[in-house]
C-alpha positions as CSV (number, residue, x, y, z in Angstrom):
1,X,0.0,0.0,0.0
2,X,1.1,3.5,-1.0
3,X,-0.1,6.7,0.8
4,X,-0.4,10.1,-1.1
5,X,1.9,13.0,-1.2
6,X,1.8,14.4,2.0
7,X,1.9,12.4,4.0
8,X,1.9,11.8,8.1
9,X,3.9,9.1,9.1
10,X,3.6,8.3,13.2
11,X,6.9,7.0,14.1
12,X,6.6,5.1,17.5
13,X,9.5,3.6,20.0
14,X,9.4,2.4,22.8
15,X,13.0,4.1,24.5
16,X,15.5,6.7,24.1
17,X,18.3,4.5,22.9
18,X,16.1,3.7,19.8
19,X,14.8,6.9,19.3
20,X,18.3,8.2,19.4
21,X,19.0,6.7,15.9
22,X,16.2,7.7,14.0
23,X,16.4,11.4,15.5
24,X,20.1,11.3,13.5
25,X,19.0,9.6,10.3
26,X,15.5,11.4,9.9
27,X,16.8,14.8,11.8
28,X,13.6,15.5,13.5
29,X,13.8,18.2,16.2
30,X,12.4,17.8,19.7
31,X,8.8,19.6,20.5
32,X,5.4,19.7,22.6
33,X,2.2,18.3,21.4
34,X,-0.3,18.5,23.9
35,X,2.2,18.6,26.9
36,X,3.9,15.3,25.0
37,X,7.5,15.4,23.5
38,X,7.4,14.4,19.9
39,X,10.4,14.8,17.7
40,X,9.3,16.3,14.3
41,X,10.8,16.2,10.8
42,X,10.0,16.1,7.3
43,X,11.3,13.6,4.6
44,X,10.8,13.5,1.1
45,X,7.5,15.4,1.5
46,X,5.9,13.3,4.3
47,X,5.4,14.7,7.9
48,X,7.4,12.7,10.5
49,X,5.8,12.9,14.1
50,X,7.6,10.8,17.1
51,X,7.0,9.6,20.0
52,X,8.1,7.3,22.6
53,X,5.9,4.5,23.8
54,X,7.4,2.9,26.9
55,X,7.6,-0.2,27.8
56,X,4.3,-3.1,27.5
57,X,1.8,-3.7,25.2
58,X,-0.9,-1.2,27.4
59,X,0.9,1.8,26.8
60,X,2.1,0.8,23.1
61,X,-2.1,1.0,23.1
62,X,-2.0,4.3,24.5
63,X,0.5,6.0,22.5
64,X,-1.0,4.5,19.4
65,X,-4.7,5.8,20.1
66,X,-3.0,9.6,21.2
67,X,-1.2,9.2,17.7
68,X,-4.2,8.7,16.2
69,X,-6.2,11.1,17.7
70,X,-4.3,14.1,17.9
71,X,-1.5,13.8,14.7
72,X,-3.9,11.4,12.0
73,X,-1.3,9.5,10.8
74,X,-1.9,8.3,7.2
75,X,0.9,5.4,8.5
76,X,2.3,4.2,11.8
77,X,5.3,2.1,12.0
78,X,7.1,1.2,15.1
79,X,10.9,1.0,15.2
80,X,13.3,-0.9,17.8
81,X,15.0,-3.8,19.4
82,X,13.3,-7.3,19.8
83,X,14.8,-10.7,21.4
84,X,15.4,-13.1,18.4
85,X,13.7,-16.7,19.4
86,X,14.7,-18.6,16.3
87,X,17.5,-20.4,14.5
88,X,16.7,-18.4,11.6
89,X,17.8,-14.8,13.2
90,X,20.7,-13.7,15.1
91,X,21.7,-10.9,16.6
92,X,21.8,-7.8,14.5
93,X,19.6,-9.3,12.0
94,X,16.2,-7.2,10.8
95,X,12.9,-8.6,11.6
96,X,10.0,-7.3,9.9
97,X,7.0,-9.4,10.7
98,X,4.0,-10.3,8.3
99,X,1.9,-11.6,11.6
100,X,2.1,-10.6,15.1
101,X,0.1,-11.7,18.2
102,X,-0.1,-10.9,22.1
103,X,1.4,-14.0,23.5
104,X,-2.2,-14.6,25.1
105,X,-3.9,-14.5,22.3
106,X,-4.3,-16.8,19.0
107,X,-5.6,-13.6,17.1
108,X,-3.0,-12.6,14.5
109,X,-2.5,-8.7,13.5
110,X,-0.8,-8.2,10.0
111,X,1.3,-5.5,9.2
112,X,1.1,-3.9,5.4
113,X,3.9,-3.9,3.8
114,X,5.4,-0.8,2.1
115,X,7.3,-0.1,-1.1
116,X,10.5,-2.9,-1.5
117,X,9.9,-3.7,1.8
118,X,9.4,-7.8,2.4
119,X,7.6,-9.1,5.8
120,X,8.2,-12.0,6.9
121,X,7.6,-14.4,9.9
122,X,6.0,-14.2,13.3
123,X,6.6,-11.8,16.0
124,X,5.2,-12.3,19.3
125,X,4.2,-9.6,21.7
126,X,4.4,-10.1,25.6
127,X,3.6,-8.2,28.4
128,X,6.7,-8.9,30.6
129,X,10.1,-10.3,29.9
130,X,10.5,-13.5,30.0
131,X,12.6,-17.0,30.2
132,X,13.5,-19.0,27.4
133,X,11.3,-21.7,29.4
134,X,7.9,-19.6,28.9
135,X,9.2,-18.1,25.1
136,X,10.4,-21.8,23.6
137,X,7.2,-22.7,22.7
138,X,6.3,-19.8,20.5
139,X,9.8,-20.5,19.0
140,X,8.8,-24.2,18.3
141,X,6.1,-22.7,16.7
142,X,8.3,-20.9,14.4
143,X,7.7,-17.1,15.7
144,X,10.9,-15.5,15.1
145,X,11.7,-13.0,18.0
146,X,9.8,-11.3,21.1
147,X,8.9,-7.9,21.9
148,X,6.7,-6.0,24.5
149,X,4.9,-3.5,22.3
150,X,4.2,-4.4,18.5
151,X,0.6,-6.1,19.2
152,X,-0.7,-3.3,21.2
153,X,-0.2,-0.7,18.2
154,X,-1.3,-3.0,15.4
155,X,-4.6,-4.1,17.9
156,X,-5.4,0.2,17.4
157,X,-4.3,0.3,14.4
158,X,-6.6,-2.3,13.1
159,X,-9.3,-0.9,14.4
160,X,-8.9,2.4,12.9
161,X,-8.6,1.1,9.8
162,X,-4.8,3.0,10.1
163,X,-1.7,0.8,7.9
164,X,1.1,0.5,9.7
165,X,4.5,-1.8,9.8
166,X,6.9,-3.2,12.6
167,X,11.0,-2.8,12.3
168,X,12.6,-4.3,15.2
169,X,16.6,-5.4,15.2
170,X,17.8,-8.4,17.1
171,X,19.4,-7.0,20.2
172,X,20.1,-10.4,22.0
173,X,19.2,-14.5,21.8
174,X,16.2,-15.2,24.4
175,X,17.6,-18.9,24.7
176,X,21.1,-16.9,26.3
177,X,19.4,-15.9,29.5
178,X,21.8,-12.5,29.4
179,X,18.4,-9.9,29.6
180,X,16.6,-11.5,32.4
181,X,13.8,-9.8,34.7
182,X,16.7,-8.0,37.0
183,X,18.1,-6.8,34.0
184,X,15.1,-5.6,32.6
185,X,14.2,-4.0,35.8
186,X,17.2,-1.8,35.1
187,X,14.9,-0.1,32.7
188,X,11.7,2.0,34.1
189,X,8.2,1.8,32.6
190,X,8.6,4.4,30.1
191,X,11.9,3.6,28.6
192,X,14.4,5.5,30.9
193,X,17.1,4.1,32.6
194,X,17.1,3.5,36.1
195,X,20.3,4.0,37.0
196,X,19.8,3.3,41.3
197,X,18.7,-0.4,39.7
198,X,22.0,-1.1,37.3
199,X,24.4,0.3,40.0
200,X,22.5,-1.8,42.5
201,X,23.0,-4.8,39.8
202,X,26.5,-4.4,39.1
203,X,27.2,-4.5,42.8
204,X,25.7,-7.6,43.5
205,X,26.6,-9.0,40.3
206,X,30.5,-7.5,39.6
207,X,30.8,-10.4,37.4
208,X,28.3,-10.2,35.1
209,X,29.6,-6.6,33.5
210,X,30.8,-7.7,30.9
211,X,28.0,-9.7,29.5
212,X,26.1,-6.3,30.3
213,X,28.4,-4.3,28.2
214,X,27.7,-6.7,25.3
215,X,24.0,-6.3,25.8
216,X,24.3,-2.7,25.6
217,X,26.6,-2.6,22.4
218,X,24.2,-5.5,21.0
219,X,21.0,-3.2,21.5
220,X,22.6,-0.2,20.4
221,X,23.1,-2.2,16.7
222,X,19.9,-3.8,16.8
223,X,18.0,-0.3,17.2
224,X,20.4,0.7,14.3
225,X,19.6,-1.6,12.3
226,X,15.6,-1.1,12.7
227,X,16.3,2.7,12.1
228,X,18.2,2.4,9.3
229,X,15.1,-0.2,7.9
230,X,12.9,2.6,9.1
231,X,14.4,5.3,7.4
232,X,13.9,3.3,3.9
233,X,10.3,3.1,4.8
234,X,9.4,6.6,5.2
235,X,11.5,7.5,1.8
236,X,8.7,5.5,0.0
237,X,5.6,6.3,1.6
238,X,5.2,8.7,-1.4
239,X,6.3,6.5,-4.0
């Protein structure tokens, strides 16, 4: 599907550190909407407006429906890092799914594709990190990789009738057990760091730095990777 010249393009993520790519690539500039910080731009004729989600599938809804409401978006695509599941994908690798569900649910959401770009596979949705133990089924099952947000913006966009697409690069193999719930804690609700919760982390877990460096450096590709796939995106919403 091809929108009109233009356009409005919603560009949602769920935290800064995969915002911070698409700010560079796209150059948007920070603003207010109704009291909310977007990050504006324009690309090849279409209106860029962004905002961050935080994390879980509820406010992924919420963001989605504000989107909707108060910027029309003639597209919405969301942009970021997702746990790879698979064989088939490892990390750094692009997922763009043709299905996603809410890992309690059997209902499947499908993204539309736009211009070159090919969906393919399953993403699954959850709405709190989890062990390989709870996640290998959906991988026996052939979904590809896990995130906590791409179901609840496809569940509003689908009912507003809105098109919209999932980017999300592989920041880290669930099956590794490196970003467990303590680690995840290290991040608050709506994206920020908590930085009391890593330093309390690191000092009860000195030896376990490293493996947090490598997570960091690993997500900091992945979200590259879904920006750059992003970026191509937006160039062809107008053809």
């Amino acid at each position: 599907m091809e929108a009109g010249s233009g356009s409005t393009i919603g560009l949602l993520v769920p935290m800064p550190i995969e915002l911070k790519p698409l700010v560079k690539r796209l150059r948007l500039t920070r603003s207010k909407l109704d009291d909310q910080d977007v990050w504006t731009g324009e690309v090849d004729g279409s209106r860029i407006v962004t905002r961050l989600i935080g994390i879980g599938p509820e406010r992924a809804r919420q963001a989605t429906r504000w989107m909707i409401d108060r910027v029309g978006p003639d597209w919405i695509m969301i942009s970021g890092v997702a746990g790879g599941l698979g064989a088939n994908v490892g990390i750094g690798d692009l997922v763009v799914p043709e299905k996603v569900t809410n890992w309690k649910s059997d209902h499947e959401l499908r993204p539309t594709p736009i211009g070159p770009t090919e969906l393919s596979g399953h993403l699954v949705t959850t709405d709190e990190l989890s062990n390989w133990e709870t996640l290998e089924p959906f991988a026996t099952a052939g979904a590809l990789a896990v995130d906590m947000e791409a179901s609840g913006v496809g569940e509003v966009c689908e009912e507003h009738g809105v098109p919209w697409i999932v980017f999300r690069g592989v920041s880290d193999m669930v099956n590794d057990d490196l970003v467990d719930a303590d680690v995840g804690a290290m991040a608050r609700d709506d994206g920020s760091a908590d930085v009391g919760a890593a330093i309390r982390y690191v000092l009860r877990h000195p030896g376990r730095i490293p493996s947090l460096v490598r997570v960091g450096r690993d997500a900091q590709r992945a979200a590259s990777v879904a920006a750059a796939a992003t970026v191509r995106a937006v160039q062809h919403v107008n053809g």
